[in-house]
N, C-alpha and C positions, 0 to 999 in steps of 0.2 A: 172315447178312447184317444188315448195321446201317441201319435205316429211318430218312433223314431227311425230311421232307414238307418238299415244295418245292410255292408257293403262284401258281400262275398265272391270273390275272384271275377270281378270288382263290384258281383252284387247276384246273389240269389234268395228264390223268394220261395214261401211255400205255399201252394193254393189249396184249399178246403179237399178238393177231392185226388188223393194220394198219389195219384199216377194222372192228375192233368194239371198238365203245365200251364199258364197265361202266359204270350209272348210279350205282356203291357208290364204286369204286376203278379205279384206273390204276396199272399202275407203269413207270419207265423203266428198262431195264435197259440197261448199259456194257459195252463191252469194250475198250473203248482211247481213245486222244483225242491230236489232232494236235497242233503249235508251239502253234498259238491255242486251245487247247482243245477243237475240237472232234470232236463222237465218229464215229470213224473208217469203225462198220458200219453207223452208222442214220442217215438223214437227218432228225434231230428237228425243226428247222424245217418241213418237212414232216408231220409226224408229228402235231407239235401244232397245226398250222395243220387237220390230219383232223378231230381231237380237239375243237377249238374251233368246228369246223365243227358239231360232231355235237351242240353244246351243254353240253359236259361241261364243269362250270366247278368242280369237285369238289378233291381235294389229289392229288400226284404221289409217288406211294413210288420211293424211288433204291435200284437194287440195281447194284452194279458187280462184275466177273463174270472182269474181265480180270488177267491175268499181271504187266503193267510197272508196278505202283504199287500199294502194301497195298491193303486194304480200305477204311480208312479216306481215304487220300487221292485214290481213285478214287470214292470216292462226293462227296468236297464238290467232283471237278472236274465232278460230273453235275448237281451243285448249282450248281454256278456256270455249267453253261453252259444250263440249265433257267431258271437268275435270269436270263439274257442275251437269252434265246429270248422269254421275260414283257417285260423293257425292249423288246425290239423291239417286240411286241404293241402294247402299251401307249403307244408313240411313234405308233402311224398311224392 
């Protein structure tokens, strides 16, 4: 897998099991993503709204995991919808 750290207020992460936080690392893993990009099994809006909840303000490792898009371009669509989830944040 190709780690790109995605940096959310100035950096949140999400760990495997939904409500535990890592004080080190987070990472968000893919499996698909809709028209608009968004990813199709996990509700990350959610997820990072946990995460930010929990005080984690650390970097976010992207692993994409899914069938319909290389490697490469399923990871900068988890980047880009991680950069989307951060402008929301960041707007309220």
């Amino acid at each position: 897998a190709i780690a790109m750290p995605v940096s959310l207020r100035p950096g949140i992460t999400f760990c495997s099991g939904w409500r535990r936080i890592h004080k080190l690392a987070v990472s968000a893993k893919t499996m698909d993503f809709d028209s608009e990009g968004n990813e199709t099994t996990i509700d990350y809006p959610r997820m990072m709204a946990i995460v930010l909840d929990h005080g984690y303000h650390g970097y976010v490792g992207v692993e994409y995991s899914g069938r319909n898009f290389s490697e490469f371009e399923g990871i900068a669509k988890s980047k880009r919808l991680l950069e989307r989830i951060a402008a929301n944040v960041a707007a309220k």
